[in-house]
N, C-alpha and C positions, 0 to 999 in steps of 0.2 A: 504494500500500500504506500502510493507517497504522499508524504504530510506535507505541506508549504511551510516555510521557515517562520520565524518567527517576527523577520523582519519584511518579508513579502507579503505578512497578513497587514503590518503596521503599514505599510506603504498602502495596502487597498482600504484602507477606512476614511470612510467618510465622515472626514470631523466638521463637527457646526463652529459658528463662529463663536470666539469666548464669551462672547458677551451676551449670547443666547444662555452658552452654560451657566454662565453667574445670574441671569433670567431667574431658572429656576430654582434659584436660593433665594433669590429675593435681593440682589446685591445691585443695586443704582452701575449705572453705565459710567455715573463719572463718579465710581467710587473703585472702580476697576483701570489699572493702568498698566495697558497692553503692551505687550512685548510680542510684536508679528501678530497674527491674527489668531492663534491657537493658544497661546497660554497668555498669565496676567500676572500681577499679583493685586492684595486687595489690600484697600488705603486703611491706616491706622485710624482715622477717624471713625470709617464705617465699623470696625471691630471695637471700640470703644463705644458703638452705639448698641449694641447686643446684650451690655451687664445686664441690664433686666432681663432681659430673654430666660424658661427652664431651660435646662439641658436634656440632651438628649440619652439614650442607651451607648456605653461606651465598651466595645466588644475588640481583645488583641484577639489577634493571631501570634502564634507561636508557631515552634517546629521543634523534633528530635534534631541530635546532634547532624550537624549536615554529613554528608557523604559523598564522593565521587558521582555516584549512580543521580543525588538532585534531587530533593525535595518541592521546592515552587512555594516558598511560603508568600511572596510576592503575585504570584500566581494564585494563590487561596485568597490572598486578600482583596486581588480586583476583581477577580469570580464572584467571591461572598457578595462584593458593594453591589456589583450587578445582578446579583441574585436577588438579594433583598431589594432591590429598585423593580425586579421583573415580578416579586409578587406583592407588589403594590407599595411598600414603605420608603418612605425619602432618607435614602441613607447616603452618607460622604463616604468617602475613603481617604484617611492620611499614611499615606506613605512617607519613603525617606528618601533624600538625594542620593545619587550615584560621583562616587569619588572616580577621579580618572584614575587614581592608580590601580587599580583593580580593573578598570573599565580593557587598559593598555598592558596587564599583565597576563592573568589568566580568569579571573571569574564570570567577568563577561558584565552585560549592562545588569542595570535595576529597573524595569517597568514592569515586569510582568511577561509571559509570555502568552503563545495560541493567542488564541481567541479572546485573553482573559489579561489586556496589556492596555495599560495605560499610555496616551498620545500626545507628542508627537517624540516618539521613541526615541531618536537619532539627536535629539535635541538635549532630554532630558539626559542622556549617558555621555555629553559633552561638556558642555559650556550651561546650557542650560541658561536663566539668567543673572548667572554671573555669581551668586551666593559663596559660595564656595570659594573664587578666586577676591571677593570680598575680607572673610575669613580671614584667608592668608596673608592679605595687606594689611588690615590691623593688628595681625598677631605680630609681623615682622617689624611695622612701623614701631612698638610697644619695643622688640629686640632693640632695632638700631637707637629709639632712644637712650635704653640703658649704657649702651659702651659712648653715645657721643654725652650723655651726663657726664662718663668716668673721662674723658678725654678731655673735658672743660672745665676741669678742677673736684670732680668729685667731693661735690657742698653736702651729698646726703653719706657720705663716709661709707660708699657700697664697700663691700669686702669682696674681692674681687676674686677670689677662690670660694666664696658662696653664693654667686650667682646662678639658678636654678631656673629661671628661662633662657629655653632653648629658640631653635627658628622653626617653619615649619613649610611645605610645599604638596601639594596636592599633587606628587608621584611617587611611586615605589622608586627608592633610591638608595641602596644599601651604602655606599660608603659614603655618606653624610650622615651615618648613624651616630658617628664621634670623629671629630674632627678640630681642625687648632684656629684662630681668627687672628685678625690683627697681625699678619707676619708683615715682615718690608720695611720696619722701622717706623719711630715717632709718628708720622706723619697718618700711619693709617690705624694708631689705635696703639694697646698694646693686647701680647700675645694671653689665649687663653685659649681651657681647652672646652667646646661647648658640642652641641650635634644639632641636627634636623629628627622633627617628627613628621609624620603624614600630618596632612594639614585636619582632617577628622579625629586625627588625635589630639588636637587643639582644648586647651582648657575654653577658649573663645569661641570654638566651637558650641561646646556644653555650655556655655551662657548663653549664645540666642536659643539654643533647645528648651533653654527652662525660663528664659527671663521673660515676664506676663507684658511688658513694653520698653521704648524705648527709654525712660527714665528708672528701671529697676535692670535694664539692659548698662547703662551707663553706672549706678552702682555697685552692679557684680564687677564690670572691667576696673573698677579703680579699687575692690578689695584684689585683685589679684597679686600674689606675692611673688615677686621677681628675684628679690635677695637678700641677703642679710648682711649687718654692719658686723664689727666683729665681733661687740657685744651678744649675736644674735639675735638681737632686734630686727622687725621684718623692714622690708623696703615694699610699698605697695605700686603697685599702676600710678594711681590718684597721688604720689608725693614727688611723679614724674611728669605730674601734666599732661599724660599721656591719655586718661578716660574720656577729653572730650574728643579726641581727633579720633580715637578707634571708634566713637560712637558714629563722628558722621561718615566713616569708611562703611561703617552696618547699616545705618538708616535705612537703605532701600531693601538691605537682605534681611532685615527684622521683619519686613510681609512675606506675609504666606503666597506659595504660587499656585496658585487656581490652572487647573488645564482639565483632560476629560479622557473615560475609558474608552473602547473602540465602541461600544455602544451609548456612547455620549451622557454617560452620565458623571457627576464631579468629581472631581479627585485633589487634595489638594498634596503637593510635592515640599516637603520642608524640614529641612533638618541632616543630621547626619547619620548616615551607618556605623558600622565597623564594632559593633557590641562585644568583640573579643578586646578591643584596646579602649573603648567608650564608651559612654551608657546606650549609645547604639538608638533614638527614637526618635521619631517625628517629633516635628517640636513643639512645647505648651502652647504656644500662641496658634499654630494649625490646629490645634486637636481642638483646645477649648471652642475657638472658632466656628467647626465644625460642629461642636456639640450645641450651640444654641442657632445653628442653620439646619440641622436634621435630626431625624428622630432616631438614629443608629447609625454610629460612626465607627465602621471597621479601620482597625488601625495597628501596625505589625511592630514586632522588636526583632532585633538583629538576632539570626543562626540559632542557637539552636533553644532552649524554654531556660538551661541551666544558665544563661548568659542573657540572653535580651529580656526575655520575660523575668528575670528573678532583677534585673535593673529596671523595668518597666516600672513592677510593683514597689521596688523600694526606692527606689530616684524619683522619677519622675511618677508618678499617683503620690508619694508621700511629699514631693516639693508642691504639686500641683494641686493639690487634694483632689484629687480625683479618683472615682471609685469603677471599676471594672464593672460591666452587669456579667458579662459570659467570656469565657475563653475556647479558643481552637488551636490543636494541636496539629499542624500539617504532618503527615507521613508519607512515606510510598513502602508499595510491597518491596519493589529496587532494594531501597535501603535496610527493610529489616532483613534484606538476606545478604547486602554485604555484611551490617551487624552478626550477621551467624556464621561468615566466613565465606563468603562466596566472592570471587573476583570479581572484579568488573565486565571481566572480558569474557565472565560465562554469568552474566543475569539473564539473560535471556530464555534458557529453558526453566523449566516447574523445577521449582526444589520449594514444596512446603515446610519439610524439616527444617532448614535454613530460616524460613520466615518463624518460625516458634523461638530457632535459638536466638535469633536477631530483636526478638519483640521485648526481652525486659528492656533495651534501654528508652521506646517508645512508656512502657507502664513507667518507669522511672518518672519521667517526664510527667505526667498525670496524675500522680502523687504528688511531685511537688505543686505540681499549679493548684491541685487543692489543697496542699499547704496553707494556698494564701487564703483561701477560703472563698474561690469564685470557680463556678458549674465550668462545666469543661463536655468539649466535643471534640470527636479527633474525627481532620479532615482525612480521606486516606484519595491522595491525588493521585487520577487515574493514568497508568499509561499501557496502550495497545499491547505489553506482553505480559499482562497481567493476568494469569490466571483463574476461574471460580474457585478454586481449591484455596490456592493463595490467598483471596482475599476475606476468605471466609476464617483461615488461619488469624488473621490482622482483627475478623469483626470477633473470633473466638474470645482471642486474649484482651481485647480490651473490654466486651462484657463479664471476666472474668475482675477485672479491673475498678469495675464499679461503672463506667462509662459507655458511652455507642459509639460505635463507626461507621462515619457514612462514605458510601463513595460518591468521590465528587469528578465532573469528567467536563468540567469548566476551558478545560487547555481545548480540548474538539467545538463540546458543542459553547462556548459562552455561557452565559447567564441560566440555557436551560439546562443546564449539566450540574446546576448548583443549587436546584428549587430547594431539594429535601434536607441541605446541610441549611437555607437560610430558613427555611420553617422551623428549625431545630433551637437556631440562635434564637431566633424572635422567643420564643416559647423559653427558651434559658433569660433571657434577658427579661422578660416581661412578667416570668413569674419571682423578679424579684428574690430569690433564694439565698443569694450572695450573704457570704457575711466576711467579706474582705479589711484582712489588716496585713501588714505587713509583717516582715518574718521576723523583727527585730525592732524593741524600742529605739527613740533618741537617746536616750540617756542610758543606753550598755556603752562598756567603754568600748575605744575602737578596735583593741585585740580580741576583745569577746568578739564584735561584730564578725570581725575575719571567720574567726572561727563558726558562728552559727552558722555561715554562708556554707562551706567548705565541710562541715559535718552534715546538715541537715540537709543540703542540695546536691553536693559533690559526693558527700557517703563519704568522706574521707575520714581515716582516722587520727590524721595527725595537722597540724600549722607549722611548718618547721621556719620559723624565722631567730636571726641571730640576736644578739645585745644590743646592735645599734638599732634594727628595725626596731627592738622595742621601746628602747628609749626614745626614740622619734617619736612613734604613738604617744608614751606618755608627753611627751613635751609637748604635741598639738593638742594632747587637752588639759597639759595645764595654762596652753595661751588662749581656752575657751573652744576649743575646737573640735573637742569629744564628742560633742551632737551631731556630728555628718556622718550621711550613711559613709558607705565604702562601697568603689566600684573595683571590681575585680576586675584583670586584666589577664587572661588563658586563652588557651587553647580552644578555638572553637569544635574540635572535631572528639573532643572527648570530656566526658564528665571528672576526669581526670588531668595535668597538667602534660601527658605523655598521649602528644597528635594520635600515636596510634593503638591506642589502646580502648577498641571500640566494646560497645554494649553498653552494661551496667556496672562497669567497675567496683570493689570493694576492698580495703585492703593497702588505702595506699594513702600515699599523703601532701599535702599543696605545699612546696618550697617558695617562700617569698624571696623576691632577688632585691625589690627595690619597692619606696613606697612613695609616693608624690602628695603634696598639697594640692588642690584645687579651691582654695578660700572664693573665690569668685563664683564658681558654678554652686560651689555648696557640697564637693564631698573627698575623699581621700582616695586616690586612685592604688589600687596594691598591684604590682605587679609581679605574676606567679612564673615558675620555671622556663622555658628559654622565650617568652613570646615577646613582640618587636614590635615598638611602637611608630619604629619606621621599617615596613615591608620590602623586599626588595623582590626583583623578577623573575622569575621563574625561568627554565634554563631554553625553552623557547616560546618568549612575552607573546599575549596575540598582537605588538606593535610591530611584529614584523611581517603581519598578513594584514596588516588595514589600511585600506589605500581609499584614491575616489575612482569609481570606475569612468570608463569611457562616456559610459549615460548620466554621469555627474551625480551616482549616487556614493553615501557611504560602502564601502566592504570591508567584513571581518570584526566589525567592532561585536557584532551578535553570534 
């Protein structure tokens, strides 16, 4: 059978004008400001006129750990929005932006795919409108002020071996992971030793995610702590003068970008990915947004439930107050049977066995998300060599589980491949069941935090961090800082800190290497066993199969 690519469906849709889309929310023409004819973003005025507004049902998607073989949780979530719009209810969809290093490495874009993809594709896995490379100019403009302060008599007495912002760029770049500045003499500085992170892994990032506008935007940038005196006294943004220049670098990337599925209903695009180095989510300002524009806002967390969803519930729902009605677990048969050991290059025939042993780390998943105390459904996304045997394996275990499994076949048919998973949601969301809190107080201290995270989600049985990691923690709460949650920073492809060690691990234990302040976003980044907050390429990038063809279109970027 041959399937049309994903970017040959995106090319045949026929998109309305955006201003028809924003129509249907109820959004004024001159409160929308158009970027080409297809997407927008929408005026901070108009979103400041919705506080009175109720809010709507707010429904993640999630997924098991990803794998080779591809889960589609981006793909459940434009399906779902479509789904629930085709059996009658006005629902959004927030998704997250697509970084180019991934896009130009090996992952591929972020819209969604089939049938079931957010438009105008080729847009949104580029440039996009500019957010991102936004991002990057305020996060570096915040750099070079620090060293041209220290060059100009150094009046805040920075300590120049505690300087703790780095630079950042929006590519996979491994040797700028650590590197030296200022060489050449006086003239250009002096010498030190600093790196690049992926620009997603920006603290500045995670402050437009969370910040509710532009003046709660412009106080996270000036709590940002850049370095210390030698006192150990912090140096912040704001004692650089630097919070109001990163603000008007963001002003336009602080709105939400409004654009539309292939079945033309709303989607809004904002925020950052990358949940293994981030808290990985569309952003407060999209989601809320959306929740007083529709009556059910599907909206996804990065890779897999033990990473984007356990920062969903604790980051952002606990900065945002924001409460979950339903959650969805994307699957595929694919994956529970490389989970059981199957190669890739033999998924293709029946192996149920496989799908049984591959399935705890799907149940894993499902435990934790009722952890939080919010109703859960597992999407189980269809693909053509999917067996009845097999998937009846996938509906076995997870009513064994406590839970349903629906198939959902959203990537072929669209919206109708998704009726009986969004009648599922409506009815979890609407019967109100939730009794959602998160996994852990403000007031545990920060090493306990670590730890609930790492015992109760990861199943680990140890935190191995040394004397300095600990003594850090205490010191950020004895400078008041003990009430941030913690985002972890792993391996996305394991519940464990070791890439490959799939299923439900038991038995093992999270090594901490390094642990960051994030005083601006609001929480303590821990960074676990070998993972790299700057990516580097894979040993063949897809930047060396993406070209524009003859017909002046993209290839290779999908």
């Amino acid at each position: 059978m041959a399937f049309k690519t994903d970017i040959e469906i995106a090319r045949e849709a026929r998109k309305q004008p955006i201003q028809k889309i924003g129509d249907r929310l109820g959004i004024p023409q001159d409160h929308l400001l158009p970027y080409g004819h297809d997407k927008a973003k929408i005026s901070q005025d108009f979103i400041r006129s919705l506080d009175d507004r109720p809010d709507g049902k707010l429904i993640l998607v999630t997924a098991i750990n990803p794998t080779p073989a591809g889960e589609g949780k981006t793909t459940t979530t434009v399906g779902l929005g479509d789904g629930l719009n085709r059996i009658g209810k006005k629902a959004v969809i927030c998704i997250r932006e697509a970084s180019l290093g991934p896009n130009f490495g090996m992952k591929g874009g972020a819209a969604g795919g089939g049938h079931a993809q957010v438009v105008p594709m080729e847009e949104m896995n580029l440039h996009f409108t500019g957010d991102f490379h936004a991002i990057t100019a305020a996060h570096n403009l915040l750099s070079a002020m620090i060293d041209n302060h220290i060059y100009w008599g150094n009046a805040l007495e920075i300590d120049e071996r505690r300087i703790v912002w780095r630079r950042v760029m929006d590519m996979n770049d491994r040797a700028l992971r650590d590197i030296v500045v200022g060489l050449g003499g006086v003239a250009n500085g002096f010498a030190r030793q600093t790196g690049f992170d992926i620009t997603v892994a920006s603290e500045v990032m995670a402050i437009l995610c969370l910040a509710r506008d532009l003046d709660d935007l412009q106080n996270r940038l000036g709590d940002i702590v850049v370095a210390y005196r030698r006192d150990r006294t912090p140096i912040h943004a704001r004692d650089l003068k630097a919070d109001g220049a990163m603000t008007v670098l963001l002003r336009d990337a602080m709105q939400p970008n409004l654009v539309q599925t292939l079945e033309n209903n709303p989607a809004f695009v904002h925020g950052g990915p990358f949940a293994n180095i981030a808290h990985g989510c569309n952003s407060v300002i999209a989601t809320r947004t959306a929740l007083k524009l529709g009556d059910y806002v599907v909206t996804e967390a990065g890779f897999g439930a033990d990473l984007g969803a356990e920062k969903f519930f604790d980051i952002k729902c606990r900065k945002a107050g924001l409460t979950p009605a339903a959650a969805v677990i994307v699957a595929t048969v694919r994956a529970m049977k490389m989970n059981g050991g199957v190669a890739k290059a033999d998924l293709g025939g029946e192996d149920v066995e496989a799908v049984e042993r591959g399935c705890p780390n799907l149940g894993r998943h499902i435990a934790n998300v009722k952890g939080f105390g919010v109703p859960v459904v597992v999407a189980v996304n269809h693909f053509h060599t999917d067996t009845e045997a097999e998937i009846r394996a996938v509906q076995d275990y997870v009513a064994s589980q406590g839970a349903e499994a629906i198939v959902c076949r959203h990537w072929a048919l669209g919206s109708a491949g998704v009726e009986e998973l969004a009648h599922k949601v409506v009815q979890m969301a609407d019967s109100e069941a939730g009794t959602f809190a998160p996994l852990y107080p403000d007031d545990m201290g920060l090493f306990q935090k670590i730890e609930t995270i790492a015992k109760r989600i990861y199943h680990a049985d140890d935190v191995l961090a040394d004397k300095t990691i600990r003594d850090q923690l205490k010191a950020w709460e004895a400078a008041g800082y003990g009430h941030l949650p913690v985002c972890m920073a792993k391996t996305q492809y394991s519940f464990s800190t070791d890439p490959n060690l799939r299923g439900a691990p038991t038995g093992h234990s999270v090594p901490i290497r390094e642990v960051r302040l994030s005083a601006g976003a609001g929480f303590i980044v821990v960074i676990c066993g070998e993972i790299m907050t700057m990516p580097g390429l894979p040993r063949s990038p897809a930047a060396e199969t993406i070209r524009i063809s003859e017909a002046g279109f993209v290839e290779g970027l999908f």
